[in-house]
Every structure is written in C-alpha cells, then in structure tokens.
PDB file as gemmi writes it, atoms N, CA and C in Angstrom:
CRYST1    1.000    1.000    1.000  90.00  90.00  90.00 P 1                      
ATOM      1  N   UNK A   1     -18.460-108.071 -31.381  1.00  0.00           N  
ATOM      2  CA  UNK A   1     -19.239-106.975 -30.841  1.00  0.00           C  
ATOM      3  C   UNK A   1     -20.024-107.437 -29.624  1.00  0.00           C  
ATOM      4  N   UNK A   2     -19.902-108.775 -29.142  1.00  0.00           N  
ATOM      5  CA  UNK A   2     -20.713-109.324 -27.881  1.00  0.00           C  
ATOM      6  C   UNK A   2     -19.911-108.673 -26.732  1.00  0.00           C  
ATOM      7  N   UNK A   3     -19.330-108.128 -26.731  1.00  0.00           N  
ATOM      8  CA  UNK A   3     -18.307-107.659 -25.490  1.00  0.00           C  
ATOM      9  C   UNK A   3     -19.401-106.182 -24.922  1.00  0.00           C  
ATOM     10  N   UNK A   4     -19.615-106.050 -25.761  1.00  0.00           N  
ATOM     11  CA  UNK A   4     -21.070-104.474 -25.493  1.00  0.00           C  
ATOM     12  C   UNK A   4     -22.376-104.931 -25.015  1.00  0.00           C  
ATOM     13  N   UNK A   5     -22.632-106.033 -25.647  1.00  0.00           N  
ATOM     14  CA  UNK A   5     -24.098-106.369 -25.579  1.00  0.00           C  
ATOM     15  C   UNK A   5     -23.844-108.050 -24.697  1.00  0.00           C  
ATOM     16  N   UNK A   6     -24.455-108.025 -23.454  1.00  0.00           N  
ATOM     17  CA  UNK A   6     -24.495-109.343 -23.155  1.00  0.00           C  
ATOM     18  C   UNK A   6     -25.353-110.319 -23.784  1.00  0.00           C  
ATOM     19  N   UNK A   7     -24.792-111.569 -23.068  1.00  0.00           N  
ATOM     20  CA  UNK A   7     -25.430-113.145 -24.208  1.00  0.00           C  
ATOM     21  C   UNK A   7     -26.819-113.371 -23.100  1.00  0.00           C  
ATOM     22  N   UNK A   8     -27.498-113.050 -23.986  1.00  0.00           N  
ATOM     23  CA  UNK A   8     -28.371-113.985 -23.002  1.00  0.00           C  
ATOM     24  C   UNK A   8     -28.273-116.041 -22.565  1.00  0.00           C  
ATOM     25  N   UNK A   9     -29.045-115.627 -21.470  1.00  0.00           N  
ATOM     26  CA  UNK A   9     -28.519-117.196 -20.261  1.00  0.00           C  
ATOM     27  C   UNK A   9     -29.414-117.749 -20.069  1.00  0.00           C  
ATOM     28  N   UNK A  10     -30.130-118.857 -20.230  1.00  0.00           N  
ATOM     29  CA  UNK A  10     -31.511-119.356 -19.356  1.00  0.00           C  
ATOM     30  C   UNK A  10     -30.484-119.594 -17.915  1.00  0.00           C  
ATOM     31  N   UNK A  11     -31.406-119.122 -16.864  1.00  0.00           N  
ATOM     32  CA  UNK A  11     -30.978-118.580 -15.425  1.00  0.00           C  
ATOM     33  C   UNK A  11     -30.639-120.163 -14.824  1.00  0.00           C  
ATOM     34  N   UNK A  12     -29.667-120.156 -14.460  1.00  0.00           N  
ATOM     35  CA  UNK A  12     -29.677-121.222 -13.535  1.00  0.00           C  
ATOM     36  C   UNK A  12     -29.980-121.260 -12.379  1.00  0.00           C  
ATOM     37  N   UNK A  13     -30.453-122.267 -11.056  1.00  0.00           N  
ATOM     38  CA  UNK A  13     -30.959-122.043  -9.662  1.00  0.00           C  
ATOM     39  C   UNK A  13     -29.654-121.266  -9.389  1.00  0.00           C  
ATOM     40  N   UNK A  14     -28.430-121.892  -9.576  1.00  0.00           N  
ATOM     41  CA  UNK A  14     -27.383-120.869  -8.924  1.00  0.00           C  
ATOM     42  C   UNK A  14     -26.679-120.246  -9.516  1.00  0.00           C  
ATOM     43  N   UNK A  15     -27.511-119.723 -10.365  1.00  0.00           N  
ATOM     44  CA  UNK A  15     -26.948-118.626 -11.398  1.00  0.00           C  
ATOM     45  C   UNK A  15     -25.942-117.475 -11.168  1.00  0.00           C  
ATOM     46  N   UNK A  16     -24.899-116.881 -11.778  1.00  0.00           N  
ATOM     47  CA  UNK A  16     -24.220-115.526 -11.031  1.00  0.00           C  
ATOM     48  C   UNK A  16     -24.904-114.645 -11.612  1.00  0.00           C  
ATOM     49  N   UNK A  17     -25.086-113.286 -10.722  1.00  0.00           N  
ATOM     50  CA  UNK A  17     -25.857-112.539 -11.513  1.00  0.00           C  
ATOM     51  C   UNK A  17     -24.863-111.756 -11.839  1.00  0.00           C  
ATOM     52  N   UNK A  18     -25.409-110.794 -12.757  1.00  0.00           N  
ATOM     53  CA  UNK A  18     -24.710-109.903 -13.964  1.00  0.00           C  
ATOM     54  C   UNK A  18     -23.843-108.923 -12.928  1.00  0.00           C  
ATOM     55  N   UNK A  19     -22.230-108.809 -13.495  1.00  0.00           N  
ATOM     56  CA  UNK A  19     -21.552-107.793 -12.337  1.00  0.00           C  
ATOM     57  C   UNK A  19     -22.080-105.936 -12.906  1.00  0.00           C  
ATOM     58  N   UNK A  20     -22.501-105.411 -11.636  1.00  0.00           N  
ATOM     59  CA  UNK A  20     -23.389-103.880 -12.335  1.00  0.00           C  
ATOM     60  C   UNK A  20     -21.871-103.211 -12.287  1.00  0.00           C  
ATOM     61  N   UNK A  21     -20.875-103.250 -11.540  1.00  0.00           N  
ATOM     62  CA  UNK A  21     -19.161-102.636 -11.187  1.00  0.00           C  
ATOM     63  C   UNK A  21     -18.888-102.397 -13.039  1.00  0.00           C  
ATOM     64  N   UNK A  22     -18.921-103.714 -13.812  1.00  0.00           N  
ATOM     65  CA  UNK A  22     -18.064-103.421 -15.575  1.00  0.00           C  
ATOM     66  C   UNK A  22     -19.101-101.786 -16.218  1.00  0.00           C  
ATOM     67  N   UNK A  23     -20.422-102.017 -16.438  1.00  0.00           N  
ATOM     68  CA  UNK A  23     -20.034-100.546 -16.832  1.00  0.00           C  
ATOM     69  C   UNK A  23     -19.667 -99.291 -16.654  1.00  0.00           C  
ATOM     70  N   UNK A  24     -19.599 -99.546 -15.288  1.00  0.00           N  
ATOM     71  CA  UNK A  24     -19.223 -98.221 -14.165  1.00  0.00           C  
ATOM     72  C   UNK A  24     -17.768 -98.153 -14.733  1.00  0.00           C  
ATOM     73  N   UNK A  25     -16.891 -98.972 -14.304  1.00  0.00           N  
ATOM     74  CA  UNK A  25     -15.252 -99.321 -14.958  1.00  0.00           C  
ATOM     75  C   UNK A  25     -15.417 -98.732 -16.248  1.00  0.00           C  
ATOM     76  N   UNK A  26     -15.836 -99.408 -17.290  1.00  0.00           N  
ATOM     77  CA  UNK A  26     -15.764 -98.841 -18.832  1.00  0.00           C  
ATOM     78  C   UNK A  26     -15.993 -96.997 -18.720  1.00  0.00           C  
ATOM     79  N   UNK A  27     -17.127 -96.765 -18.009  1.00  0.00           N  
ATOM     80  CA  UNK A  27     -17.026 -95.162 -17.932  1.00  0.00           C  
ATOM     81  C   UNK A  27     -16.235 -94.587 -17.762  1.00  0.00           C  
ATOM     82  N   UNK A  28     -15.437 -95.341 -16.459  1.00  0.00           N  
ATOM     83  CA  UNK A  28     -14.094 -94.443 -16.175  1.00  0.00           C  
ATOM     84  C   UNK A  28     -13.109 -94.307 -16.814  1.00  0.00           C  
ATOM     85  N   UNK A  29     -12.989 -95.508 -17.637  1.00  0.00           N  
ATOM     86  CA  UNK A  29     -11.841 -95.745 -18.325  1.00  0.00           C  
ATOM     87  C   UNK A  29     -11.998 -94.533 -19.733  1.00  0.00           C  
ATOM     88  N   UNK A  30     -13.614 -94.703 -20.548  1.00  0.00           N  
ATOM     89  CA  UNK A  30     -13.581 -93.813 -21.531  1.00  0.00           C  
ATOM     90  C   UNK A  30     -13.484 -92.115 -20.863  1.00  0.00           C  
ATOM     91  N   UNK A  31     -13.370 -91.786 -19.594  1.00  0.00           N  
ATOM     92  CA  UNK A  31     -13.396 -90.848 -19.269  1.00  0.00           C  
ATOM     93  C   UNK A  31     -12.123 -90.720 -19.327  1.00  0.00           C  
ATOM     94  N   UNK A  32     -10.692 -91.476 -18.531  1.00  0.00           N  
ATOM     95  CA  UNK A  32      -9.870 -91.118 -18.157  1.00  0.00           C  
ATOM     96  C   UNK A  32      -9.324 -90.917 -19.306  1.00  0.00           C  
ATOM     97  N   UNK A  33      -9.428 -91.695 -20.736  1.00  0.00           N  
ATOM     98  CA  UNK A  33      -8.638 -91.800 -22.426  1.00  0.00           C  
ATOM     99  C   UNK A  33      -8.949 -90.374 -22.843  1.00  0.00           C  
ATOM    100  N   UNK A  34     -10.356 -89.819 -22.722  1.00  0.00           N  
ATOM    101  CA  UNK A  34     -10.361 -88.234 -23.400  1.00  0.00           C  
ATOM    102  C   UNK A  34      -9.709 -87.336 -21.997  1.00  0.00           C  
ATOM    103  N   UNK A  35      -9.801 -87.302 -21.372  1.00  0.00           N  
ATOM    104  CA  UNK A  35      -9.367 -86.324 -20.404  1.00  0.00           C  
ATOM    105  C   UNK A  35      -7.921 -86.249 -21.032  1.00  0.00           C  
ATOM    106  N   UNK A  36      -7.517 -87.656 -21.311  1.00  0.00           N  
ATOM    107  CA  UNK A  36      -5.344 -87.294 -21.560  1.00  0.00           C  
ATOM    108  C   UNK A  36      -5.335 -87.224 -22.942  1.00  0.00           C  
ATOM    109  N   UNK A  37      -6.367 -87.444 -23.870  1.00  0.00           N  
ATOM    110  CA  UNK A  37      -6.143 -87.045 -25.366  1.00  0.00           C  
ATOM    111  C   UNK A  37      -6.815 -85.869 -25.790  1.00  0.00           C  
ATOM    112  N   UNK A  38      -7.869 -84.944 -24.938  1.00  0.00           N  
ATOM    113  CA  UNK A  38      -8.302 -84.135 -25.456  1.00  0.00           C  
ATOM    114  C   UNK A  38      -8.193 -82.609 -24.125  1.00  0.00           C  
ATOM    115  N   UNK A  39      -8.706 -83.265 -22.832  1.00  0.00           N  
ATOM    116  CA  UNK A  39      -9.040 -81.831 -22.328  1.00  0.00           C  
ATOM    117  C   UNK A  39      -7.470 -81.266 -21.834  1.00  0.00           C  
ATOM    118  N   UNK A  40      -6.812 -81.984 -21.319  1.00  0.00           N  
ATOM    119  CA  UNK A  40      -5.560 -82.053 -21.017  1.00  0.00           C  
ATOM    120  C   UNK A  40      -4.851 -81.254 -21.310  1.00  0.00           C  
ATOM    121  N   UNK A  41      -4.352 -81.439 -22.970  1.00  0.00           N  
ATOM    122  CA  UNK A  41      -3.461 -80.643 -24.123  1.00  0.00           C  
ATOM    123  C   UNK A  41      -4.236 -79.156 -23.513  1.00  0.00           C  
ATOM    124  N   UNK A  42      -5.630 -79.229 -24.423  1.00  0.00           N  
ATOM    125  CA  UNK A  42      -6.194 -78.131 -24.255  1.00  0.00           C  
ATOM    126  C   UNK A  42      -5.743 -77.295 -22.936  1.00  0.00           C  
ATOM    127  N   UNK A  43      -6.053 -77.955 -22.142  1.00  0.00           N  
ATOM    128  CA  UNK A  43      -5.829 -76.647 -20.794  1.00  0.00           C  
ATOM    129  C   UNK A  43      -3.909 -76.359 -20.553  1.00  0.00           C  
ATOM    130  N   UNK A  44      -3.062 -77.304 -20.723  1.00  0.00           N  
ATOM    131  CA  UNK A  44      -1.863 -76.769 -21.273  1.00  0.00           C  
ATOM    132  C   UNK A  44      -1.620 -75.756 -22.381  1.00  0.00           C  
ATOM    133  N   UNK A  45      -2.300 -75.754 -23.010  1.00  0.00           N  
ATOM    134  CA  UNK A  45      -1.850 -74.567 -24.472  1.00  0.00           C  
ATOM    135  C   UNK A  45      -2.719 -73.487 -24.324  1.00  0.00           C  
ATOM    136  N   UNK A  46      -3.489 -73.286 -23.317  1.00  0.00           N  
ATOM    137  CA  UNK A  46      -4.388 -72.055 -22.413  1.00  0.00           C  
ATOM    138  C   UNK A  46      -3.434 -71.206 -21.316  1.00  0.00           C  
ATOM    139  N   UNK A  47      -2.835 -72.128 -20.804  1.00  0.00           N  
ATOM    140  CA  UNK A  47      -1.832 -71.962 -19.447  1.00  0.00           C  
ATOM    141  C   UNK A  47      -0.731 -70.992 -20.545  1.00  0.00           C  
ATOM    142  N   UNK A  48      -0.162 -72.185 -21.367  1.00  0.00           N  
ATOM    143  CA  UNK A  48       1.046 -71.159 -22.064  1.00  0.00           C  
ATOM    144  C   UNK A  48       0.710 -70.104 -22.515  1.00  0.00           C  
ATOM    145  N   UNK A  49      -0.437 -70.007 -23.096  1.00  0.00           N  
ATOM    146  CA  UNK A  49      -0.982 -68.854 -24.178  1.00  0.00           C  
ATOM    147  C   UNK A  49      -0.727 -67.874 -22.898  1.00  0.00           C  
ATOM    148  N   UNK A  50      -1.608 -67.935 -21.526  1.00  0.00           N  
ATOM    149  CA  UNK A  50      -1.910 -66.606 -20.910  1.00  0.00           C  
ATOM    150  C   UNK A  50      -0.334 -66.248 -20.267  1.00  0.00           C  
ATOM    151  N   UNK A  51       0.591 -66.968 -19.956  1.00  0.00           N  
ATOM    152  CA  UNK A  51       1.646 -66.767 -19.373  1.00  0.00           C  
ATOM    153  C   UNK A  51       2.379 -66.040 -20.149  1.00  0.00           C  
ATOM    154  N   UNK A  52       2.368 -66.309 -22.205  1.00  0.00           N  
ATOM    155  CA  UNK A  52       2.673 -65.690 -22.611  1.00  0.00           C  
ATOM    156  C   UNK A  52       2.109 -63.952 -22.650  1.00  0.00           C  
ATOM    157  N   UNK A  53       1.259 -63.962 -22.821  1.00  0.00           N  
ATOM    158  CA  UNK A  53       0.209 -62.597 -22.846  1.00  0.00           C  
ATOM    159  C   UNK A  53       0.964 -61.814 -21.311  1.00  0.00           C  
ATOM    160  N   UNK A  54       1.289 -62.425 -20.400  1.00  0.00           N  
ATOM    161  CA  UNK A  54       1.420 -62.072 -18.781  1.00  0.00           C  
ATOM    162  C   UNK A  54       3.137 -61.410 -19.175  1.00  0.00           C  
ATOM    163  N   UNK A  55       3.522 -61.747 -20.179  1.00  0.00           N  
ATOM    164  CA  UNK A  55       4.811 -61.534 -20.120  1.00  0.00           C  
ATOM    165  C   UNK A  55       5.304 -60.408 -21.208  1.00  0.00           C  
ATOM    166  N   UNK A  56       4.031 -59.762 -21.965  1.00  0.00           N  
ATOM    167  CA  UNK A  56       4.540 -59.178 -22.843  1.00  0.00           C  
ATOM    168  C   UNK A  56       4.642 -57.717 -22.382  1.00  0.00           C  
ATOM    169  N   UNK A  57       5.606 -57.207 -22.969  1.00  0.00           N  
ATOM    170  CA  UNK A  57       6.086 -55.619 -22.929  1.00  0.00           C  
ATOM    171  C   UNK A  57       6.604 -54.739 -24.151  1.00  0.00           C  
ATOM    172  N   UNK A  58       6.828 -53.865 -23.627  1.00  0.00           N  
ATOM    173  CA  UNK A  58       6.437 -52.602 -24.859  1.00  0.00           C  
ATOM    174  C   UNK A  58       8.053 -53.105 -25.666  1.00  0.00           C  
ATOM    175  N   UNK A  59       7.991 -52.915 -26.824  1.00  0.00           N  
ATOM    176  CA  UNK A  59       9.077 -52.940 -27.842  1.00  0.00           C  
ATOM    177  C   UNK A  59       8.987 -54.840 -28.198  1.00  0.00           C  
ATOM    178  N   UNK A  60       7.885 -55.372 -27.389  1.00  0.00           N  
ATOM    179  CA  UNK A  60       8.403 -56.701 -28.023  1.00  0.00           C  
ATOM    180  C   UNK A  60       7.528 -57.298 -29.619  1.00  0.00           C  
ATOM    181  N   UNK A  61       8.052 -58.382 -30.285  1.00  0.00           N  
ATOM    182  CA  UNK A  61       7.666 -58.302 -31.617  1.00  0.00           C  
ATOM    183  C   UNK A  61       6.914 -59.649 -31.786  1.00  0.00           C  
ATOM    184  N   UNK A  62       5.252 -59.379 -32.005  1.00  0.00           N  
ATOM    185  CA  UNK A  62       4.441 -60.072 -32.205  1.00  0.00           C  
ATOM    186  C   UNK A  62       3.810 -60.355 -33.555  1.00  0.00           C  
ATOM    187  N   UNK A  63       3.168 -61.379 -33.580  1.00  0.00           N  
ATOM    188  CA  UNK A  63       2.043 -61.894 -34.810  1.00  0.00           C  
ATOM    189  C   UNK A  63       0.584 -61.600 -33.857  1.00  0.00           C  
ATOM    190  N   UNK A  64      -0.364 -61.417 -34.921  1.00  0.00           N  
ATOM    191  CA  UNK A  64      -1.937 -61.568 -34.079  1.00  0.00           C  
ATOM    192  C   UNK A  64      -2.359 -63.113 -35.153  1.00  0.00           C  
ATOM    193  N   UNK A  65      -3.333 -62.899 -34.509  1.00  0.00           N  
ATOM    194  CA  UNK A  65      -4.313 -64.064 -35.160  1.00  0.00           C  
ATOM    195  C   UNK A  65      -4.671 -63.810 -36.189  1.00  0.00           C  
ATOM    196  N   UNK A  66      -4.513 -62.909 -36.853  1.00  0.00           N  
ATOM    197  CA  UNK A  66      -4.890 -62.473 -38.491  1.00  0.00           C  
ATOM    198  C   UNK A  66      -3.687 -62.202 -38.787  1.00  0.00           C  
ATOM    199  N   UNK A  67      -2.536 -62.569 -38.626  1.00  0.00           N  
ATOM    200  CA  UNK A  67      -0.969 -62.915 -39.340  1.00  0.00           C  
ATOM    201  C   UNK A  67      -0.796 -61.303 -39.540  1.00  0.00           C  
ATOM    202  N   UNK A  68      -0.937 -60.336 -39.125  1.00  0.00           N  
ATOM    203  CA  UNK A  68       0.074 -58.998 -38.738  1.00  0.00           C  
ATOM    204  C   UNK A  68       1.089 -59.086 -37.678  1.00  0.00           C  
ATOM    205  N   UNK A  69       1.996 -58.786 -38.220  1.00  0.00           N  
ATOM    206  CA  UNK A  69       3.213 -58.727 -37.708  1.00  0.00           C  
ATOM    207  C   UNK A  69       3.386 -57.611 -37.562  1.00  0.00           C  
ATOM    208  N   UNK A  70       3.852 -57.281 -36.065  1.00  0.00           N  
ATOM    209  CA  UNK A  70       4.100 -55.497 -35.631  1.00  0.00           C  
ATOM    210  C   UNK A  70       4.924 -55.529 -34.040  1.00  0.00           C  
ATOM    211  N   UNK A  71       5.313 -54.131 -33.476  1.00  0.00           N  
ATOM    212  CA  UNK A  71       5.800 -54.011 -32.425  1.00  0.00           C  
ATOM    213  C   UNK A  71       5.232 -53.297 -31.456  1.00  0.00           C  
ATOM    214  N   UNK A  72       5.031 -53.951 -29.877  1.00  0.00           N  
ATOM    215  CA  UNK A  72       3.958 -53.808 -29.447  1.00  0.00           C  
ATOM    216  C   UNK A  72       4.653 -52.042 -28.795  1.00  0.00           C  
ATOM    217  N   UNK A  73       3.678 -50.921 -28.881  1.00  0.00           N  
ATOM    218  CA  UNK A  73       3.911 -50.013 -28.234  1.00  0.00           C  
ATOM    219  C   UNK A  73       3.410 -49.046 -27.154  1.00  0.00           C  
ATOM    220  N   UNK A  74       2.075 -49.998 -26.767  1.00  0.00           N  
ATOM    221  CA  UNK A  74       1.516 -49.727 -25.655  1.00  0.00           C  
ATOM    222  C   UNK A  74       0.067 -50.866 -25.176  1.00  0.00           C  
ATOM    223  N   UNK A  75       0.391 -51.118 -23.568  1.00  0.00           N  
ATOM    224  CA  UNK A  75      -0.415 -52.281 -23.129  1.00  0.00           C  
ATOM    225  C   UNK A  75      -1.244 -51.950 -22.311  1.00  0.00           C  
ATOM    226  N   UNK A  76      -2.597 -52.146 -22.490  1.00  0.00           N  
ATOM    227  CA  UNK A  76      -3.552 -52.730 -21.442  1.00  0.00           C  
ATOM    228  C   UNK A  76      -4.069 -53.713 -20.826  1.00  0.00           C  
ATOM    229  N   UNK A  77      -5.476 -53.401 -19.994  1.00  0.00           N  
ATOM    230  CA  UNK A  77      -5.856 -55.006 -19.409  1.00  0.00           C  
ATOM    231  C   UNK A  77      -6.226 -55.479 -20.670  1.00  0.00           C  
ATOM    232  N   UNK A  78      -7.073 -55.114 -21.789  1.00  0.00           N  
ATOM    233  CA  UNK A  78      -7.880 -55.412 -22.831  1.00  0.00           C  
ATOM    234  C   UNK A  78      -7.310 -55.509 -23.986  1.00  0.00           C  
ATOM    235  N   UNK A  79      -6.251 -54.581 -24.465  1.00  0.00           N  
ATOM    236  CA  UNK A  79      -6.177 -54.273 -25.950  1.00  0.00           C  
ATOM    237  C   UNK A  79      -4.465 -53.834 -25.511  1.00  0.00           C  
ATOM    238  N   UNK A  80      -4.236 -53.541 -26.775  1.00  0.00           N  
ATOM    239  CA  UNK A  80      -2.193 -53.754 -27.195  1.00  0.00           C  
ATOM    240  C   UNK A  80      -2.459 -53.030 -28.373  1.00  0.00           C  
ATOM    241  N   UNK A  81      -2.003 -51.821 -28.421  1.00  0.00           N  
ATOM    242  CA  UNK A  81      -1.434 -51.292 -29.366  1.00  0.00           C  
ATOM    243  C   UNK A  81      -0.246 -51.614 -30.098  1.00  0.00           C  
ATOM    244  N   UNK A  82      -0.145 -52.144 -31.044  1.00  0.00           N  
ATOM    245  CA  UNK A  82       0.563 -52.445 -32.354  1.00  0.00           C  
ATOM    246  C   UNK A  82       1.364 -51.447 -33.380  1.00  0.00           C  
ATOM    247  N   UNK A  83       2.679 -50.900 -33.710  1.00  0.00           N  
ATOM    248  CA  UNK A  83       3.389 -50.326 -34.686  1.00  0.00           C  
ATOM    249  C   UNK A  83       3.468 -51.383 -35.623  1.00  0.00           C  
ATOM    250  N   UNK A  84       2.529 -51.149 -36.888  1.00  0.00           N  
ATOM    251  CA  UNK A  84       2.535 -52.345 -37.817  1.00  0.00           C  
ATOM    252  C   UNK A  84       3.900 -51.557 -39.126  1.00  0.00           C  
ATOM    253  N   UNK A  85       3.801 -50.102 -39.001  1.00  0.00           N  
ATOM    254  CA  UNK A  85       4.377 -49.092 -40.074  1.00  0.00           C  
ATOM    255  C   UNK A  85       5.222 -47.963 -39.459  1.00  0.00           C  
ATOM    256  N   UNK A  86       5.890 -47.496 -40.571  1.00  0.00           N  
ATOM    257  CA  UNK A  86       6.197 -45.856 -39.481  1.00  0.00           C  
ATOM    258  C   UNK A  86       5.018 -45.392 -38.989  1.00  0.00           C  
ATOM    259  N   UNK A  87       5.074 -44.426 -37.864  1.00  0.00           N  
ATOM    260  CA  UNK A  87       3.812 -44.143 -37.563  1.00  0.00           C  
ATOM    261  C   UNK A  87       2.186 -44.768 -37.786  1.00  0.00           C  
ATOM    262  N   UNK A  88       2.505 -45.525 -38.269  1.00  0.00           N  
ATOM    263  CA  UNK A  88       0.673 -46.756 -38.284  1.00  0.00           C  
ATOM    264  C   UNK A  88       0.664 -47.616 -36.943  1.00  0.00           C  
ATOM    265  N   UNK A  89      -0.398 -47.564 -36.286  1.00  0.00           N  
ATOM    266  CA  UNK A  89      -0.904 -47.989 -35.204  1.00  0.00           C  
ATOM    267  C   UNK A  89      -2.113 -48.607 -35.128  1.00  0.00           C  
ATOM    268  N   UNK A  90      -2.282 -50.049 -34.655  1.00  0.00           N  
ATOM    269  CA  UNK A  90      -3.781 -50.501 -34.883  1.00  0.00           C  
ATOM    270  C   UNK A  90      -3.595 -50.920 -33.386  1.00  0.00           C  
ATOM    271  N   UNK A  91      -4.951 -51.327 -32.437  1.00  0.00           N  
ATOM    272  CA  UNK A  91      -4.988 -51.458 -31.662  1.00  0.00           C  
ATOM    273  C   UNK A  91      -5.972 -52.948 -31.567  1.00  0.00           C  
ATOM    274  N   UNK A  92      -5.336 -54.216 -31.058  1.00  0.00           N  
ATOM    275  CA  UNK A  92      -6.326 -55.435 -30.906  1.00  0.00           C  
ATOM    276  C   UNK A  92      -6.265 -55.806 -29.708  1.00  0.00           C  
ATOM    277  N   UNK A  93      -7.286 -57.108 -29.628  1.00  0.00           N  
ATOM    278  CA  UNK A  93      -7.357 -57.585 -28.150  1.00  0.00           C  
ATOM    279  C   UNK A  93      -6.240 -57.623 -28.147  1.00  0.00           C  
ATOM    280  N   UNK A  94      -6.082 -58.432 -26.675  1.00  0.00           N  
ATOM    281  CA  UNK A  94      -4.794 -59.227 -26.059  1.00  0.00           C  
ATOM    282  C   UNK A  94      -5.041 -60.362 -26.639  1.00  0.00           C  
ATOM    283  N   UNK A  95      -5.968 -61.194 -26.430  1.00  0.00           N  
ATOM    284  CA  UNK A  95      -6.009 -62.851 -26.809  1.00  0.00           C  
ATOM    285  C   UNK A  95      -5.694 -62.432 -28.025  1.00  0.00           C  
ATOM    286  N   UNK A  96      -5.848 -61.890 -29.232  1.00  0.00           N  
ATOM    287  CA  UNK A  96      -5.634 -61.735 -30.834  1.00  0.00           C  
ATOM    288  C   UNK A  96      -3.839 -62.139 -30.964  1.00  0.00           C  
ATOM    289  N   UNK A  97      -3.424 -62.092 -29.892  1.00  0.00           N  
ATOM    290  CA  UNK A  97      -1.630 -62.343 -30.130  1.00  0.00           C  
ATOM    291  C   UNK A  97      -1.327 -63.711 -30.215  1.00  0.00           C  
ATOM    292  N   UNK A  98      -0.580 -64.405 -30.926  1.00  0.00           N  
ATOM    293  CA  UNK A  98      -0.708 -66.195 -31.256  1.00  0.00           C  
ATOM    294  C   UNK A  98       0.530 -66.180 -30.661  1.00  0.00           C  
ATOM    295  N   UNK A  99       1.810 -64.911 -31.049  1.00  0.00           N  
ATOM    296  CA  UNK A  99       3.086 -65.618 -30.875  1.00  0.00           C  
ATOM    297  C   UNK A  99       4.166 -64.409 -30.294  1.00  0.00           C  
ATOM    298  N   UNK A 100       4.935 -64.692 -29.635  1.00  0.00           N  
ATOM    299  CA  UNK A 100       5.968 -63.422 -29.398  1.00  0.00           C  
ATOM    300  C   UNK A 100       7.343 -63.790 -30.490  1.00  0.00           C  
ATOM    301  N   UNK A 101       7.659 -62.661 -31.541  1.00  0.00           N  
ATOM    302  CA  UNK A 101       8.940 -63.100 -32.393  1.00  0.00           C  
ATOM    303  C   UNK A 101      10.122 -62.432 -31.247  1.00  0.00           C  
ATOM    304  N   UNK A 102      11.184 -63.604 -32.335  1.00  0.00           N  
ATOM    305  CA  UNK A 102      12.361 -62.768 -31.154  1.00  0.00           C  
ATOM    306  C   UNK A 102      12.791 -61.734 -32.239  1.00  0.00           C  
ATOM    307  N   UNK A 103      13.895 -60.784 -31.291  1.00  0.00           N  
ATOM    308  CA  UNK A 103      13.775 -58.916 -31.655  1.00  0.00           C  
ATOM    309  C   UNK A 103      14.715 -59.316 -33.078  1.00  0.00           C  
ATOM    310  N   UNK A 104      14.228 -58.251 -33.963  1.00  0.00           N  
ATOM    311  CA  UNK A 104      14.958 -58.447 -34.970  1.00  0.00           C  
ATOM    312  C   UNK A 104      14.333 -58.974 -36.412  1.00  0.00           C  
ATOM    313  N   UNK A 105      13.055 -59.745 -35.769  1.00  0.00           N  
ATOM    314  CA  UNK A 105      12.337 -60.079 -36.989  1.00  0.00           C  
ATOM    315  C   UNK A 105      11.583 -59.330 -37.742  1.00  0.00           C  
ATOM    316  N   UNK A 106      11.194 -58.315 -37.344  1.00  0.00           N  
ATOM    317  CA  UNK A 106      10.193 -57.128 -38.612  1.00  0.00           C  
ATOM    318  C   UNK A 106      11.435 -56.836 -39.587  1.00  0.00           C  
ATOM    319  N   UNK A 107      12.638 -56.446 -39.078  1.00  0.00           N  
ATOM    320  CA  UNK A 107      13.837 -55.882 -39.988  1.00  0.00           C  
ATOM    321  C   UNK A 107      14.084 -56.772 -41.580  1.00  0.00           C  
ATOM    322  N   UNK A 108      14.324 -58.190 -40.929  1.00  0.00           N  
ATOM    323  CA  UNK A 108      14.748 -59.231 -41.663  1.00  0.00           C  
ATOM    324  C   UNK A 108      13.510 -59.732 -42.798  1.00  0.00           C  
ATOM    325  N   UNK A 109      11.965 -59.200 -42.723  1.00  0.00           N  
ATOM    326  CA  UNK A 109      11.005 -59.857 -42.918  1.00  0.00           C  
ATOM    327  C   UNK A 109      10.875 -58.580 -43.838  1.00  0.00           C  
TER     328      UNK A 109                                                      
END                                                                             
C-alpha cells in the first residue's frame, strides 16, 4: 500500500524533490478506466434507444417498460398509442418502449 502514500526521506543537500506530474497521471488514468467501463456503454445504449424510438411507425410491435406487449397505432412527439386488445387502447410515453418485436409476435404469444 506504499505506492499511495509516500516514504518519508531525511532530505538530502541534493535531494530530488517529489515528482507533482504522478498524481496528475494517476487522475487521468482513473478517469480514462471509468469513462470506457462506465460512461461510454451508457451513452451508446442512449444513442440506440433514441434511434430506435426515431424509427418507429404505426403497425409496428412493441414491449413498454412495464412488459405490455401491443401494436403501435398512433405516434406523437410525447406519447404512442398502443392496441394492447381488440379495440383496447392505452396511451404511454415514448421513452416507456424498451424494444421493437418483429411482426408476427402478438399472434404467436
């Protein structure tokens, strides 16, 4: 654990002094390890999510975030109307959509 905490030195006349550059380095380094293990992913699976949302249209067959499964039958900027039944209609956000199914899956389900 001495690699964190320096040793103390009785100073010599031509002592080196302490380099101030290593913890600056260590910052960057613990910066650059979460940026590619944490924020990274994250802003990739934001990108897909909205591209998906950018792409949806009427008759296609979704899940929401509360696991209803339905067919979308009318879109706004805000909200997506949902055919969950014959004639049953609920209306949720847009972000509430996790997944687009391919056509065919309400039948089979």
């Amino acid at each position: 654990m001495s690699f964190l905490i320096s040793d103390a030195h009785a100073q010599a006349a031509g002592g080196a002094a302490a380099d101030p550059i290593s913890p600056l380095i260590m910052m960057v380094v613990f910066f650059a390890i979460f940026y590619f293990i944490a924020i990274r992913p994250q802003m990739k699976r934001a990108k897909e999510h909205r591209n998906m949302l950018g792409a949806l249209a009427k008759g296609d067959e979704v899940v929401t975030s509360g696991g209803i499964l339905g067919r979308v039958t009318d879109l706004s900027d805000a909200f997506i109307t949902i055919e969950i039944a014959d004639k049953l209609e609920i209306k949720v956000q847009k972000h509430a959509i996790t997944a687009v199914l391919p056509k065919g899956t309400i039948k089979s389900a």
